[in-house]
VMD Tcl script that builds the backbone (N, CA, C; Angstrom):
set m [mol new atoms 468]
animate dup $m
set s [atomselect $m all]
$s set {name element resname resid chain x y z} {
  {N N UNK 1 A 7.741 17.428 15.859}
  {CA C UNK 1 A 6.656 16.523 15.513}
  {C C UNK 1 A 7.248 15.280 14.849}
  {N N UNK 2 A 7.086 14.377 15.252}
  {CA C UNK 2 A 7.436 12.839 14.763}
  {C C UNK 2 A 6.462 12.246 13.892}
  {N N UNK 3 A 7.187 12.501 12.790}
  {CA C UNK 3 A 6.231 11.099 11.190}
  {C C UNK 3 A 6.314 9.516 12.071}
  {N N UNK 4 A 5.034 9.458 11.875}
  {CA C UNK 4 A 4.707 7.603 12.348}
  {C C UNK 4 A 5.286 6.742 11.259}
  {N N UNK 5 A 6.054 5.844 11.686}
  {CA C UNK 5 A 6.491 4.811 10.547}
  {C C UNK 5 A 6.036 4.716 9.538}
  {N N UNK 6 A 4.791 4.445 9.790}
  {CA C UNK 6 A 3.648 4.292 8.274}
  {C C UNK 6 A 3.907 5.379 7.295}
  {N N UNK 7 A 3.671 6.179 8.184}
  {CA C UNK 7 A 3.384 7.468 7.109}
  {C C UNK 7 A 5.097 7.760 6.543}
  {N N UNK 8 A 5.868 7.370 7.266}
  {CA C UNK 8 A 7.481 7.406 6.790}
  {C C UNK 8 A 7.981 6.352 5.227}
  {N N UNK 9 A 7.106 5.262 5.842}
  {CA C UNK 9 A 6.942 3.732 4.856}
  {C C UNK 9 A 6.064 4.848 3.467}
  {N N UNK 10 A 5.245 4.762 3.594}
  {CA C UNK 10 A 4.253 5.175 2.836}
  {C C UNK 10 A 4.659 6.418 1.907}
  {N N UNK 11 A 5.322 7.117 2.703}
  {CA C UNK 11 A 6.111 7.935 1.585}
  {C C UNK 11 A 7.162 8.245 0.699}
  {N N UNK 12 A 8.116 6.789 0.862}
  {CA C UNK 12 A 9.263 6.371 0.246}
  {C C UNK 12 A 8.275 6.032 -0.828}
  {N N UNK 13 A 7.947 4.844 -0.540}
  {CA C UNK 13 A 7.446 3.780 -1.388}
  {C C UNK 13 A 7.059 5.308 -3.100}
  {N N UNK 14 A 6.086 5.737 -1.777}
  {CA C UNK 14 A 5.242 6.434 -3.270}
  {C C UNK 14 A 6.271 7.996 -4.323}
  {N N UNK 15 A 6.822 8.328 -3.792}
  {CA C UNK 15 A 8.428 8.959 -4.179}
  {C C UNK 15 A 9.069 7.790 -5.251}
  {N N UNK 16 A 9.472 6.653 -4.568}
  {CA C UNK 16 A 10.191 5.866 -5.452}
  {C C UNK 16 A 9.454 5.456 -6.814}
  {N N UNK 17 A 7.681 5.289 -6.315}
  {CA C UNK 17 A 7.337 4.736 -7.433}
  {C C UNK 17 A 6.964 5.964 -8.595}
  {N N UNK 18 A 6.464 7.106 -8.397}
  {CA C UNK 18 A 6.419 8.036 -8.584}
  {C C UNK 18 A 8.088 8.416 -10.010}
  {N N UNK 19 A 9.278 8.455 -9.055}
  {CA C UNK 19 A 9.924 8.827 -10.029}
  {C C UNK 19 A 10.515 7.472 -11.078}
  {N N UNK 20 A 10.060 6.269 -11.040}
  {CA C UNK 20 A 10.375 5.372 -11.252}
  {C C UNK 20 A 9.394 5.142 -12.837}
  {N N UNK 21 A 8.076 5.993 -12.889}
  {CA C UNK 21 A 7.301 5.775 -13.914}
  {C C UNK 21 A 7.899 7.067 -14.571}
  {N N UNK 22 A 7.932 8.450 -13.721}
  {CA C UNK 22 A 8.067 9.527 -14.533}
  {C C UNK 22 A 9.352 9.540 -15.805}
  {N N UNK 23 A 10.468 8.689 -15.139}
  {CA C UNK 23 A 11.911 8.650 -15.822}
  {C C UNK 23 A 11.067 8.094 -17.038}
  {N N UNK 24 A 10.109 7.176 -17.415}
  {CA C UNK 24 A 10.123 6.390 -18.282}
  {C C UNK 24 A 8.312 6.715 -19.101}
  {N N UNK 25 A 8.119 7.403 -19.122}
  {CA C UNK 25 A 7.041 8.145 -19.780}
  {C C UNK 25 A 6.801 7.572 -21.127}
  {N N UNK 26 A 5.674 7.098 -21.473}
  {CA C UNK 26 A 5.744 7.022 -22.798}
  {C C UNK 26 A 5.519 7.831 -23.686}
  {N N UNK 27 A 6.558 7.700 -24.947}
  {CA C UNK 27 A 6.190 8.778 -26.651}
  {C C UNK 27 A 5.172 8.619 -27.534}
  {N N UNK 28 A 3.990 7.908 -27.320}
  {CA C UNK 28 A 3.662 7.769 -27.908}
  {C C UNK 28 A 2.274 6.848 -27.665}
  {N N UNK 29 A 1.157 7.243 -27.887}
  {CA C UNK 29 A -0.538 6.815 -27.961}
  {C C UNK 29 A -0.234 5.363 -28.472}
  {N N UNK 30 A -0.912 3.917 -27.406}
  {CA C UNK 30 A -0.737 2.825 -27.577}
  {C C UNK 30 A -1.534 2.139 -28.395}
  {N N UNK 31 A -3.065 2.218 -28.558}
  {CA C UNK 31 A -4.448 1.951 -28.703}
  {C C UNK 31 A -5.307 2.879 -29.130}
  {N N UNK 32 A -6.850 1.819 -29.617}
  {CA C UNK 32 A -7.684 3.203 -29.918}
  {C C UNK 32 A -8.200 3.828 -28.904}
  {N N UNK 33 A -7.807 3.132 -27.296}
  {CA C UNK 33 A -8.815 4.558 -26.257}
  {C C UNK 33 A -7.611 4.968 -26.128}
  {N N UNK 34 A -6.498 5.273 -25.485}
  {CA C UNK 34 A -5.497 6.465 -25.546}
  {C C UNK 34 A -5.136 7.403 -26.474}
  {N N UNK 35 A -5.794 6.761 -27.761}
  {CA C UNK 35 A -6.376 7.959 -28.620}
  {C C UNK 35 A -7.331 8.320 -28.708}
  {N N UNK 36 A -8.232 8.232 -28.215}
  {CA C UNK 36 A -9.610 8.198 -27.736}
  {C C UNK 36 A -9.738 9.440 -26.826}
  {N N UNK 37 A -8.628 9.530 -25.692}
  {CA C UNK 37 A -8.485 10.266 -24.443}
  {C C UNK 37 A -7.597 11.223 -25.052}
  {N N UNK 38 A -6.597 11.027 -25.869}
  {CA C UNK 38 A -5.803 12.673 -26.790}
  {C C UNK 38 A -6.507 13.620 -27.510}
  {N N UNK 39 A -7.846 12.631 -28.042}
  {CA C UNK 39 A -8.518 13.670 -28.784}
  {C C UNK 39 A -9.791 14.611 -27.966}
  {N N UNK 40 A -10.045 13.880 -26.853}
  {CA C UNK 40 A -10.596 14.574 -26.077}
  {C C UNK 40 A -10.059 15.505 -25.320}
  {N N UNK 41 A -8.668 15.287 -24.962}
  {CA C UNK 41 A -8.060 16.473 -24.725}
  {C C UNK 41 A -8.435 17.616 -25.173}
  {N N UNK 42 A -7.821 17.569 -26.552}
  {CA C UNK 42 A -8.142 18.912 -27.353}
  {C C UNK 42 A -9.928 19.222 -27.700}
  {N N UNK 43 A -10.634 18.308 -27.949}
  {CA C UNK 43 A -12.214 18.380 -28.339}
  {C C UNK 43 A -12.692 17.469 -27.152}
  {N N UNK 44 A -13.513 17.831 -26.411}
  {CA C UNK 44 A -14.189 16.892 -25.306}
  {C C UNK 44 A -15.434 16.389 -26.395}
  {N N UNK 45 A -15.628 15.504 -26.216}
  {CA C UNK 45 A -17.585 15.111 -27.083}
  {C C UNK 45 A -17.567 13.531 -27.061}
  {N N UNK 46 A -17.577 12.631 -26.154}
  {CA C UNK 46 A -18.234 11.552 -26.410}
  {C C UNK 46 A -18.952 10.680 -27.058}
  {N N UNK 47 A -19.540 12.182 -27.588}
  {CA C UNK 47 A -20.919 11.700 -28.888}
  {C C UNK 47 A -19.869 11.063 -29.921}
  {N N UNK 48 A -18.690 11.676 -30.241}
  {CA C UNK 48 A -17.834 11.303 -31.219}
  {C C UNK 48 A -16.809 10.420 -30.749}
  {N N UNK 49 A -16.681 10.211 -29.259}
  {CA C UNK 49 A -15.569 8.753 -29.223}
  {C C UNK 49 A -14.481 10.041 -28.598}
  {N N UNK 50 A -14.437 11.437 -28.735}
  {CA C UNK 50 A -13.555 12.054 -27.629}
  {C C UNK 50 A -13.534 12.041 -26.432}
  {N N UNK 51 A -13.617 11.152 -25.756}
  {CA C UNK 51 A -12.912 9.344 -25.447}
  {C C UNK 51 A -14.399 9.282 -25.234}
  {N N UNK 52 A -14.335 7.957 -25.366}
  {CA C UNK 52 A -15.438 6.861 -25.880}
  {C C UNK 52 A -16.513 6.890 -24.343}
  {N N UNK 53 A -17.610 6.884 -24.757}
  {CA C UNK 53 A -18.921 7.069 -23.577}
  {C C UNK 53 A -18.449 6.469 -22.548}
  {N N UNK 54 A -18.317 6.891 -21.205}
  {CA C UNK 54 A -19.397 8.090 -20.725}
  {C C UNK 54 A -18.725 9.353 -20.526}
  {N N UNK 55 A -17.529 9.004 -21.189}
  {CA C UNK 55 A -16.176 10.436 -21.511}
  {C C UNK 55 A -15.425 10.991 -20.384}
  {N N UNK 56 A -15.714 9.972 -19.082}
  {CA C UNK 56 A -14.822 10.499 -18.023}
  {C C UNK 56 A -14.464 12.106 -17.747}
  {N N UNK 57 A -15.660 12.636 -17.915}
  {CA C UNK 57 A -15.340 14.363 -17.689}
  {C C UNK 57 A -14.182 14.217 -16.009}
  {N N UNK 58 A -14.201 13.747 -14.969}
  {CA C UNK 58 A -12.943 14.172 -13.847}
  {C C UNK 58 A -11.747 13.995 -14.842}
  {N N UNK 59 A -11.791 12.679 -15.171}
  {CA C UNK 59 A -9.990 11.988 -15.826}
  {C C UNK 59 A -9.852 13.202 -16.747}
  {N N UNK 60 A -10.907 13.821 -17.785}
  {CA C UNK 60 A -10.500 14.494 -18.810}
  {C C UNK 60 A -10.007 15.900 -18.258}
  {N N UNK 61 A -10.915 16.454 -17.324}
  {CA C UNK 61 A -10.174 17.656 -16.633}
  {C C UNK 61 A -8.984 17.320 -16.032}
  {N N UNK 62 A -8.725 16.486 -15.695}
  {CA C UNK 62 A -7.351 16.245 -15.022}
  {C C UNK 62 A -6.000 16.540 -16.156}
  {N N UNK 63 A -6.787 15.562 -17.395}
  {CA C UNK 63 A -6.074 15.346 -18.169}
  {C C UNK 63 A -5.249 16.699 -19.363}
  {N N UNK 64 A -6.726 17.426 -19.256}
  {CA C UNK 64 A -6.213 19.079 -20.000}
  {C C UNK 64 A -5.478 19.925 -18.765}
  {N N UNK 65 A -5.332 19.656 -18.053}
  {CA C UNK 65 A -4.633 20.228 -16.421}
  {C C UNK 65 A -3.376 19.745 -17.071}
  {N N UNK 66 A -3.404 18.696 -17.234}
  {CA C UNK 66 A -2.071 18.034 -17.450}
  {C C UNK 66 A -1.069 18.463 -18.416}
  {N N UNK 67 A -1.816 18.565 -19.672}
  {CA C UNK 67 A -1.793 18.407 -20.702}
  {C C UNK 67 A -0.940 20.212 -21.288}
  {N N UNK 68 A -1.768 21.234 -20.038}
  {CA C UNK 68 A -0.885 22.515 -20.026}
  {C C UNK 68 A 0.395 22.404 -19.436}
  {N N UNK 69 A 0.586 21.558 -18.816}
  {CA C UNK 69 A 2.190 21.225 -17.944}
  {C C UNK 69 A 3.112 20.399 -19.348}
  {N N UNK 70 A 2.805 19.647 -19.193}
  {CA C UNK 70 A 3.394 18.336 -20.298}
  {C C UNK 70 A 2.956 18.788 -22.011}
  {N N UNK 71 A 4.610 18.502 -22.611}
  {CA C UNK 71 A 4.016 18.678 -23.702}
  {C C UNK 71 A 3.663 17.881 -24.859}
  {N N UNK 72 A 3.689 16.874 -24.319}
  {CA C UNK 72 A 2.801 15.586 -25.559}
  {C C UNK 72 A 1.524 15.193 -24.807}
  {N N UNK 73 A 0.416 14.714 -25.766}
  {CA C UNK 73 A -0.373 13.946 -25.377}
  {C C UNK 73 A -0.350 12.591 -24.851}
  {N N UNK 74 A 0.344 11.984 -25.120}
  {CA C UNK 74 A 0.434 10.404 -24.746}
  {C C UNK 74 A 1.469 10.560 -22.937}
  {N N UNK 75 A 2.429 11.740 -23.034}
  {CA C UNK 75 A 3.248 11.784 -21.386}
  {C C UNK 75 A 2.089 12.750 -20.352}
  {N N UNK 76 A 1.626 13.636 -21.371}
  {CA C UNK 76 A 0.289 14.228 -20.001}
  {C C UNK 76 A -0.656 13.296 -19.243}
  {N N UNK 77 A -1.501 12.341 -20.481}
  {CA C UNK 77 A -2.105 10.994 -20.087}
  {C C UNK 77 A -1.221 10.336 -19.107}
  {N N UNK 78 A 0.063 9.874 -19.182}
  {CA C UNK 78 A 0.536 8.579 -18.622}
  {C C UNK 78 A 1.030 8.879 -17.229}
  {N N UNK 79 A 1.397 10.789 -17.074}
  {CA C UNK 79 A 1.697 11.317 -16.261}
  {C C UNK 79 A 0.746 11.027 -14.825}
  {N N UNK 80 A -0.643 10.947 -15.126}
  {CA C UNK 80 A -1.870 11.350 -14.445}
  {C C UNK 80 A -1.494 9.940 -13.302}
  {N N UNK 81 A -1.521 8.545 -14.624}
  {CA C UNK 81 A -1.478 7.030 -14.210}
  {C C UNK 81 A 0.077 7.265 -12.800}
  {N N UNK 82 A 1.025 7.809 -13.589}
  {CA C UNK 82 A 2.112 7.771 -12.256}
  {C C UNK 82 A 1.909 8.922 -10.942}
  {N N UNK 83 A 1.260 9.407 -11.431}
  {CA C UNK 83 A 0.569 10.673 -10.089}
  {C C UNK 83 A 0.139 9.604 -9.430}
  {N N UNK 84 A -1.292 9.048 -9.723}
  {CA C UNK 84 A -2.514 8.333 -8.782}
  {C C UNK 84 A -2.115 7.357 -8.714}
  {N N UNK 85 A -0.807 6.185 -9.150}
  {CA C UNK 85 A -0.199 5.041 -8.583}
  {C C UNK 85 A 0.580 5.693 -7.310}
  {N N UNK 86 A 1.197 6.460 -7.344}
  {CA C UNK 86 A 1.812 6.928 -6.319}
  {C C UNK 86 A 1.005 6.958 -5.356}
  {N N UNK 87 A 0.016 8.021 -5.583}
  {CA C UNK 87 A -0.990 8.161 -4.367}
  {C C UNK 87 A -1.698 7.256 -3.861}
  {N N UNK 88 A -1.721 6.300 -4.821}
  {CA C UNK 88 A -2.460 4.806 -4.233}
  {C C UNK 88 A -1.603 3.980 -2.927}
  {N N UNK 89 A -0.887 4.763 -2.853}
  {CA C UNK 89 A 0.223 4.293 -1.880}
  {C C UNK 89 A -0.755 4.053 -0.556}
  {N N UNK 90 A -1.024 5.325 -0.177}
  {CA C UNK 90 A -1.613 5.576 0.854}
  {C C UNK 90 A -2.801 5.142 1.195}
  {N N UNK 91 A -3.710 4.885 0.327}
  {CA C UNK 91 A -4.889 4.332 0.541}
  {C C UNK 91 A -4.724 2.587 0.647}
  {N N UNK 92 A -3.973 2.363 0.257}
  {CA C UNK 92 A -3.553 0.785 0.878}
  {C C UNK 92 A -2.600 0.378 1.478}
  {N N UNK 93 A -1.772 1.918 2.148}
  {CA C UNK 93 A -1.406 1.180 3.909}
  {C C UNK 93 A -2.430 1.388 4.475}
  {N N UNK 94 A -3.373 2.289 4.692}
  {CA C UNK 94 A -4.508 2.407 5.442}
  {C C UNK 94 A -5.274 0.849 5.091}
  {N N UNK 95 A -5.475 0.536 4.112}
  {CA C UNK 95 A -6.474 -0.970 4.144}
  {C C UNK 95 A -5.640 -1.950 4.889}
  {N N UNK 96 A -4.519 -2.094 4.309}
  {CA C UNK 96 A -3.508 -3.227 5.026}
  {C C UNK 96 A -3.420 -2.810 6.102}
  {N N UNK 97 A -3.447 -1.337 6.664}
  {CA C UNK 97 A -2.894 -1.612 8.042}
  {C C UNK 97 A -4.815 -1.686 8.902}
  {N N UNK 98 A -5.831 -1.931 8.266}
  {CA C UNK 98 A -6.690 -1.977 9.216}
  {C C UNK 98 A -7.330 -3.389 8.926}
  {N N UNK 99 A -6.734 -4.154 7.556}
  {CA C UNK 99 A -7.164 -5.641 8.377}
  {C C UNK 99 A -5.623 -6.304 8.842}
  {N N UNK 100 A -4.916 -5.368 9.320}
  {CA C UNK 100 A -4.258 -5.838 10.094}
  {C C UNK 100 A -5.042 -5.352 11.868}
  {N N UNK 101 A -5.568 -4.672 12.051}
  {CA C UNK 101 A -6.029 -4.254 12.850}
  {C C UNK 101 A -7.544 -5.394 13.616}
  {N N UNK 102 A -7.838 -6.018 12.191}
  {CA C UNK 102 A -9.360 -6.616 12.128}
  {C C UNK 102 A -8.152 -7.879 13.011}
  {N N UNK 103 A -7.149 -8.201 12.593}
  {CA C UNK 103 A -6.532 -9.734 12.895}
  {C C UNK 103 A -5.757 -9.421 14.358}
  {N N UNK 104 A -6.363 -8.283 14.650}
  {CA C UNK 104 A -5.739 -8.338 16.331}
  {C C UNK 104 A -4.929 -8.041 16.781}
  {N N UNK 105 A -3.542 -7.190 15.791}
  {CA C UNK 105 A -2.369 -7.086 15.591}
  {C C UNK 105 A -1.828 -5.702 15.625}
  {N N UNK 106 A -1.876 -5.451 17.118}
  {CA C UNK 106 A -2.059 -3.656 16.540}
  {C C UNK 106 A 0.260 -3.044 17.153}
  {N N UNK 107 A 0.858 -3.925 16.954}
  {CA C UNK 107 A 2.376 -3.500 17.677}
  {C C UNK 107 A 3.029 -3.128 16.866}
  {N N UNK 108 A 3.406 -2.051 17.116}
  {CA C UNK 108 A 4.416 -1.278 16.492}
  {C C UNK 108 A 5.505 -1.892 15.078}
  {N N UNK 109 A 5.802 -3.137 15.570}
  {CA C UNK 109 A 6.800 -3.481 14.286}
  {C C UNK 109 A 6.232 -4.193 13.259}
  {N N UNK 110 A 4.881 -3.815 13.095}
  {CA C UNK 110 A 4.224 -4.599 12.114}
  {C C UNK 110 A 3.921 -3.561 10.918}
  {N N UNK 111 A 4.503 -2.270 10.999}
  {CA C UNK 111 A 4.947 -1.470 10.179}
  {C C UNK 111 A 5.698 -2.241 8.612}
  {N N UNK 112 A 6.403 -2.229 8.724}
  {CA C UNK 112 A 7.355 -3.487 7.552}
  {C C UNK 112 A 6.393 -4.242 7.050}
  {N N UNK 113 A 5.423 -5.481 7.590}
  {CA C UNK 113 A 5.353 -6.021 6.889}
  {C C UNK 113 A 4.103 -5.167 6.207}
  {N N UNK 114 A 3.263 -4.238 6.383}
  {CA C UNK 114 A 2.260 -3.363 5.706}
  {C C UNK 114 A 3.130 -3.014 4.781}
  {N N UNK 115 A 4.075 -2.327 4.763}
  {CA C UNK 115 A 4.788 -1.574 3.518}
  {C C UNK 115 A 5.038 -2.825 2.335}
  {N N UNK 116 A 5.492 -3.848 3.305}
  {CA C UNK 116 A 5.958 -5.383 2.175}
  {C C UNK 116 A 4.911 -5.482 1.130}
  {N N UNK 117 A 3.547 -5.378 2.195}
  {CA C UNK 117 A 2.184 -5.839 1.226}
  {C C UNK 117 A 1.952 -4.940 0.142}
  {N N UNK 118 A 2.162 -3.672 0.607}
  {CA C UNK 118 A 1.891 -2.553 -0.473}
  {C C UNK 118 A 3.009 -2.770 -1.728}
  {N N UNK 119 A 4.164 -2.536 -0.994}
  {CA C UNK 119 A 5.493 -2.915 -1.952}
  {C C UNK 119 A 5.275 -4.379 -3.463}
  {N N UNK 120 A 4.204 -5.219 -2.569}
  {CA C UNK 120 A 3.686 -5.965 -3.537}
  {C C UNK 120 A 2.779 -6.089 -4.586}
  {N N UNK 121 A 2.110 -5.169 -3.697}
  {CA C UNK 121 A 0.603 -4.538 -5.045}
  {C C UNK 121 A 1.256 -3.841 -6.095}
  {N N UNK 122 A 2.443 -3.043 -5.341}
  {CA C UNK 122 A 2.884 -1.729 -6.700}
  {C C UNK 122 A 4.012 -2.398 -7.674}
  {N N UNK 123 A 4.698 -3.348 -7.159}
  {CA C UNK 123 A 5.438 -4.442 -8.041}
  {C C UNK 123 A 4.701 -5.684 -9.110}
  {N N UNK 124 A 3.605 -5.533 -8.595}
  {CA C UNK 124 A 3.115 -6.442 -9.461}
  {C C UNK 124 A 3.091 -6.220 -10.605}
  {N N UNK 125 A 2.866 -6.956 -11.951}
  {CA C UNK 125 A 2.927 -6.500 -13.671}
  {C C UNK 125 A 1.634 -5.295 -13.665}
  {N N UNK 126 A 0.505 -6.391 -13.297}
  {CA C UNK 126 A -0.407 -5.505 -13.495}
  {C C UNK 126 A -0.641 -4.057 -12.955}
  {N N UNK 127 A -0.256 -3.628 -12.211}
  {CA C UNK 127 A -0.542 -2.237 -11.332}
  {C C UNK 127 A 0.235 -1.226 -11.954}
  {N N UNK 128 A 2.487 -1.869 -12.031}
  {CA C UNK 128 A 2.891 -1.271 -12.474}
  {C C UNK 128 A 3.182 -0.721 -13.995}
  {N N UNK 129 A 2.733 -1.601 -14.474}
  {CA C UNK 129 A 2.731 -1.272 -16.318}
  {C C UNK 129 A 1.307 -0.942 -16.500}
  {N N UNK 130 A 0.880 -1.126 -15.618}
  {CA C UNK 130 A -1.078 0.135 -15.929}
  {C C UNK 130 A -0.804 1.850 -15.394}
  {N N UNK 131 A 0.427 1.754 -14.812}
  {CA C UNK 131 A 0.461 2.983 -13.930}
  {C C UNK 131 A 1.605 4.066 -14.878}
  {N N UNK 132 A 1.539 3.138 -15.833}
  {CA C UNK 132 A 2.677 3.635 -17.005}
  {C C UNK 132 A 1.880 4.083 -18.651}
  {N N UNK 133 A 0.500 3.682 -18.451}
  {CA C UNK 133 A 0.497 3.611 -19.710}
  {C C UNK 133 A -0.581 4.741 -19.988}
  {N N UNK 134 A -1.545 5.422 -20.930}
  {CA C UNK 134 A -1.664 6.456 -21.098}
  {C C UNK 134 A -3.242 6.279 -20.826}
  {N N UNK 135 A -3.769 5.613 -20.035}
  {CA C UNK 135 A -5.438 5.052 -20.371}
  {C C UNK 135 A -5.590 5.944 -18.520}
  {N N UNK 136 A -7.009 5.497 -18.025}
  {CA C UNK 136 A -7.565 6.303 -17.097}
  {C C UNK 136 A -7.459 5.061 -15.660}
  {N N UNK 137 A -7.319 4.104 -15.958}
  {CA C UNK 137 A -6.747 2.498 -14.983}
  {C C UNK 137 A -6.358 2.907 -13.928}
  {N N UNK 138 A -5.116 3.285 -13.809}
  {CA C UNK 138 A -4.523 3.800 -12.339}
  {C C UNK 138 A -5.229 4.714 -12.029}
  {N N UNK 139 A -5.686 5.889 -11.894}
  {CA C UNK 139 A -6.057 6.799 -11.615}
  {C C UNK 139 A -7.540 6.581 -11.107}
  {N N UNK 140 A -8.661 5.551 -11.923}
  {CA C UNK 140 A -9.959 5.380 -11.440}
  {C C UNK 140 A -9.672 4.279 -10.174}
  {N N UNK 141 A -8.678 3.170 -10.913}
  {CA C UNK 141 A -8.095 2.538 -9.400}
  {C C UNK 141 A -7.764 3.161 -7.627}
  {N N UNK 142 A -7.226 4.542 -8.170}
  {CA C UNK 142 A -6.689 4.904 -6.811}
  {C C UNK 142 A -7.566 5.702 -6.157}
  {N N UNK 143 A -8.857 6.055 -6.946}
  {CA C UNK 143 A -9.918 6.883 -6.467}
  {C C UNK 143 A -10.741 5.560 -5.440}
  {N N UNK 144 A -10.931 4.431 -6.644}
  {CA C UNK 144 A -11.709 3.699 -5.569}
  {C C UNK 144 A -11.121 2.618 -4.267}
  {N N UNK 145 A -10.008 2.630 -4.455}
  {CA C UNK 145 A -8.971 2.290 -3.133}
  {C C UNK 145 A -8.738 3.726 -2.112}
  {N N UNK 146 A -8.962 4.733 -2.681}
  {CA C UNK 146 A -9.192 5.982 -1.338}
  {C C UNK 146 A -10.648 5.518 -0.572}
  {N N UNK 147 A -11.563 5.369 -1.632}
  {CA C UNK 147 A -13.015 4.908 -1.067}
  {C C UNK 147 A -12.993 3.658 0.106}
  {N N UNK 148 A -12.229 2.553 -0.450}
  {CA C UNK 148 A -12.325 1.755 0.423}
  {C C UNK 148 A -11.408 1.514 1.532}
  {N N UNK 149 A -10.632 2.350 1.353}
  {CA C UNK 149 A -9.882 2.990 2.780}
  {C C UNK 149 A -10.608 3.938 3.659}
  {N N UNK 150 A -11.260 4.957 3.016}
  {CA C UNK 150 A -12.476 5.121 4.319}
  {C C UNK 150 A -13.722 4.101 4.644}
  {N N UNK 151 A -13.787 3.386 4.081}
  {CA C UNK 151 A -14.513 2.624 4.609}
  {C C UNK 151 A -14.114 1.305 5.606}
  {N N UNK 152 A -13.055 0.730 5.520}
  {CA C UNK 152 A -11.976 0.090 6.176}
  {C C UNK 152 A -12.014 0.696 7.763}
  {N N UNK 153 A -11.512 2.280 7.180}
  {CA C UNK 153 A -11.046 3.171 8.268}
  {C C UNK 153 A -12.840 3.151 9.005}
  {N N UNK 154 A -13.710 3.747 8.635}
  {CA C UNK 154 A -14.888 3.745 9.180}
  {C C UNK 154 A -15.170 2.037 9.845}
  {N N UNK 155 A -15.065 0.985 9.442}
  {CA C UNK 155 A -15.274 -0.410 9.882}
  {C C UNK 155 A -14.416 -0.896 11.042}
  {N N UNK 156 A -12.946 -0.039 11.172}
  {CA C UNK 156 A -12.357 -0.672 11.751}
  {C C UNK 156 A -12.421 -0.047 13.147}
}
mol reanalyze $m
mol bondsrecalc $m
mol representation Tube
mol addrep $m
């Protein structure tokens, strides 16, 4: 069985970026919502700011998931952000590669420059130092870039 370029592209990228945040984890709660999201770890309640309304019950289950693997609060949190940057990989070769599709362009070596585009989203300041830090950003990001990759995918 032969991996399609894309999916070959698409899985470096998210490997590289993946171990590229994990090496560098942060020690330590930045702000008051990443402490906000530690204390909900241990106490879920919103009512009290264990993290601050509407308390993200998915991120927080994710986050006590996490939180049994990893043993600080601030690297379980930041862990989640380099999981779902990674995985965001995929949901935006699928967008890039279907308005590449909208522009008429459907040949084989146009592989590269999709990965370039992605390679650019995940290099950017903003994506990659959000995908590092201990808040819920990357992770609600890569949920709603899966969304609009099926919808892309459904449009195109």
């Amino acid at each position: 069985m032969k991996i399609p370029p894309r999916h070959l592209w698409a899985s470096v990228l998210a490997v590289v970026f993946l171990i590229a945040h994990l090496a560098f984890l942060p020690s330590t709660l930045e702000d008051i919502d990443s402490l906000n999201f530690a204390l909900g770890i241990h106490d879920f309640d919103p009512v009290q700011h264990r993290p601050h309304p509407p308390g993200y019950p998915i991120f927080m289950v994710l986050a006590k998931a996490s939180r049994a693997i990893v043993p600080s609060d601030a690297s379980a949190l930041a862990v989640l952000g380099a999981i779902f940057g990674a995985l965001a990989v995929f949901p935006l070769m699928k967008i890039f590669g279907g308005f590449e599709r909208l522009a008429g362009d459907e040949s084989p070596s146009t592989d590269v420059p999709v990965a370039l585009a992605v390679l650019l989203v995940l290099a950017s300041p903003l994506f990659w130092f959000n995908a590092g830090r201990p808040l819920s950003d990357v992770t609600g990001l890569a949920v709603t870039l899966a969304a609009q990759a099926a919808l892309v995918t459904a449009f195109v």
